[in-house]
C-alpha positions, 0 to 999 in steps of 0.5 A: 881772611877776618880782619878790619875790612871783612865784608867788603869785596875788592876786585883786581883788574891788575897785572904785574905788582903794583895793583895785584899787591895793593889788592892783596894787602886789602885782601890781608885786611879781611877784604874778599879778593876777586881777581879779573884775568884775560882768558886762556894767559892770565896775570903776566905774574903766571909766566915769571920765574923762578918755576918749579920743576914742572913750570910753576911761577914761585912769583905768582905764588906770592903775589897771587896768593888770597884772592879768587880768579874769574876769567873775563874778557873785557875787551869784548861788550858781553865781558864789559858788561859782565864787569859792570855788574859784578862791580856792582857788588864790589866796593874796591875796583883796582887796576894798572892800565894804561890811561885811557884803557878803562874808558876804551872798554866802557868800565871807567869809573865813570861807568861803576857806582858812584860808591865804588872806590876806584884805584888807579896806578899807572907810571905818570899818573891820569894827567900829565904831559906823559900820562900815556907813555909806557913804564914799569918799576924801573922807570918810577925809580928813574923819574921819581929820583930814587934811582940817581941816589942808589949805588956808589957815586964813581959807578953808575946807579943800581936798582933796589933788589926788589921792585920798589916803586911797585911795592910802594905804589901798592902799599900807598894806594892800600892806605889811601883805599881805606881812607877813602872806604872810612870817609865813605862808610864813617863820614858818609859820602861817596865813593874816590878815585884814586890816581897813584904813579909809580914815579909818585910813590918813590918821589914821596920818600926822598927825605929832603932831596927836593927841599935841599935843591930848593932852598939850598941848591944840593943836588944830592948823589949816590953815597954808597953804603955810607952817609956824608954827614954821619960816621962811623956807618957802612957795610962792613965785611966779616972774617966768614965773608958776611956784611955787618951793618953797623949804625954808630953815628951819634956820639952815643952810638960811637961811644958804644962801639968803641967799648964793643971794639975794645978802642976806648982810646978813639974817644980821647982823640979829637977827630972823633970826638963829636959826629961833625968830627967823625963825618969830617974824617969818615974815610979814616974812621970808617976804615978803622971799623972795617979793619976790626970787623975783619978780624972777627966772624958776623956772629961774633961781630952782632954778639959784641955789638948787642951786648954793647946795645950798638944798632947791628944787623948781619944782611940775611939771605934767605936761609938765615932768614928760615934759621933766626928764632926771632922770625920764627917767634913772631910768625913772620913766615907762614906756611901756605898751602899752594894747590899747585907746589903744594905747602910753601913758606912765604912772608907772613901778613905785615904788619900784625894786629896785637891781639889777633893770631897771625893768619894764613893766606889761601894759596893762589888760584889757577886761571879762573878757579872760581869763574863759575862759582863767582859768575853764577852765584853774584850774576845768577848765570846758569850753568849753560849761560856759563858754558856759552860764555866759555865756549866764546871765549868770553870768560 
């Protein structure tokens, strides 16, 4: 893909989300993706469902997708060094190993050219009392406080839909990887070492939670759907069954609403005059919003909403998604052509650049599709120095 950082080479040490999707999102950017995999398994990402019929990860096939596959056994001393020296090529090197791996293996980065920006997401971080256990996306939203605050406070916490601390993880370690490439290719200097935890990346976006128990004492708890200090605000159910999500907490907002609802009287009543009033009596109002939304169906509820300029939004599934013009006037799903599933719609580069077509990803590739190219063209190996090297199972 063209874009910003054309020209440069990532290579993908990673498993799983964190480090495959912080590659894939510099890979968006015009960087060329080199993906390093165990021989004969592969990214764990290959063995997740859904499948298709015929046992196609759907979950690889996103992820996965813009990047080559070489096939590299790093925990022998021939497929170590090959690594070294097709670092030498490279520019990013990414990876989600456990603390201590890369250095096992002699391919740290203190081994790599001092140019190279190396990241390096983990659960706790490179340092740190637990920097050795164990961890996945659970655990980051667990330790990193974002967990106690999703839910309902008289039921236990729920987790996110989607793997958020992964998500997060990846998408600050692909900024932080360009900063550093900046400093590097502008600034002129050398290269960084990056050190993201997954705990790190859901820590950061806790708005002011660590500085209401600093300097205030709150503990803050799960509010469900609703905000403690701001109504009316929530989920509310249709009539077709759907959930409306209706944001009227300023007075503005409210006022709005009121007229969409035909309940001009609420404003004249001095419980809800003001948002302290209204979030004093959230129950009430609230309740009141959710007995009108009942009456009518979630096309009827956006539409007098919208035309009341009343921030809304129905909570799409995916097929409502596929339907919305606005999706599909913006190109916000692209079709990629999958060697495997063949032509699937998937999410679209995010964000955009103005001015620039939205461009299509390369469907992902099948353990070590591009072995042989990659090794022969960057190393210069023959083709029988590649076959001995498959037939030991070294690639």
């Amino acid at each position: 893909m063209s874009g910003p950082l054309e020209g440069l080479r990532v290579l993908d040490l990673g498993t799983r989300i964190a480090a495959p999707f912080c590659a894939g999102l510099l890979g968006e950017l015009g960087a060329e993706v080199i993906k390093i995999e165990q021989p004969g398994t592969g990214d764990f990402m290959r063995e997740i469902g859904p499948f298709t019929d015929d046992g196609y990860s759907l979950f690889w096939a996103v992820e996965g997708r813009g990047r080559k596959s070489v096939t590299l056994n790093l925990r022998t001393p021939e497929g170590q060094d090959l690594f070294r020296r097709l670092a030498e090529t490279a520019d990013v090197v990414v990876e989600n190993f456990r603390p201590g791996t890369l250095e096992q293996w002699n391919i740290d980065p203190a081994q790599l050219d001092e140019r190279i920006v190396t990241v390096r997401i983990s659960s706790f971080g490179q340092d740190g009392p637990y920097t050795k256990r164990p961890g996945l996306d659970r655990v980051g939203i667990g330790y990193g406080g974002l967990l106690h605050l999703t839910g309902y406070p008289d039921r236990p916490p729920v987790r996110v839909g989607v793997t958020i601390s992964d998500y997060l993880t990846g998408v600050f370690s692909a900024q932080a990887a360009t900063a550093a490439l900046y400093r590097r290719d502008v600034r002129g200097g050398s290269g960084a070492v990056i050190d993201a935890a997954l705990y790190g990346a859901a820590l950061r976006i806790l708005e002011w939670t660590i500085a209401g128990y600093d300097k205030l004492g709150i503990i803050r708890n799960r509010e469900g759907n609703r905000l403690a200090n701001s109504a009316p605000l929530d989920n509310y159910e249709s009539a077709d069954g759907k959930y409306v999500c209706i944001v009227a907490g300023s007075d503005a907002n409210f006022s709005r609403l009121c007229k969409a609802m035909e309940r001009t009287d609420l404003l004249e009543d001095p419980r809800f005059t003001k948002l302290v009033d209204r979030a004093a009596h959230n129950d009430l109002i609230n309740g009141i919003v959710a007995d009108w939304a009942k009456t009518l169906d979630s096309k009827e509820i956006e539409a007098r909403c919208v035309a009341a300029d009343v921030p809304v939004a129905t909570a799409y599934t995916a097929a409502e998604i596929f339907l919305d013009p606005h999706f599909a006037a913006r190109g916000d799903l692209v079709t990629v052509d999958d060697q495997v599933a063949g032509p699937m719609k998937q999410q679209a580069p995010f964000p955009r650049r103005v001015g620039e077509p939205v461009e299509t990803p390369t469907g992902a590739p099948t353990l070590g599709e591009h072995t042989r190219a990659v090794l022969g063209k960057e190393l210069g190996l023959t083709d029988a120095e590649l076959d001995d090297l498959l037939a030991r199972k070294i690639l």
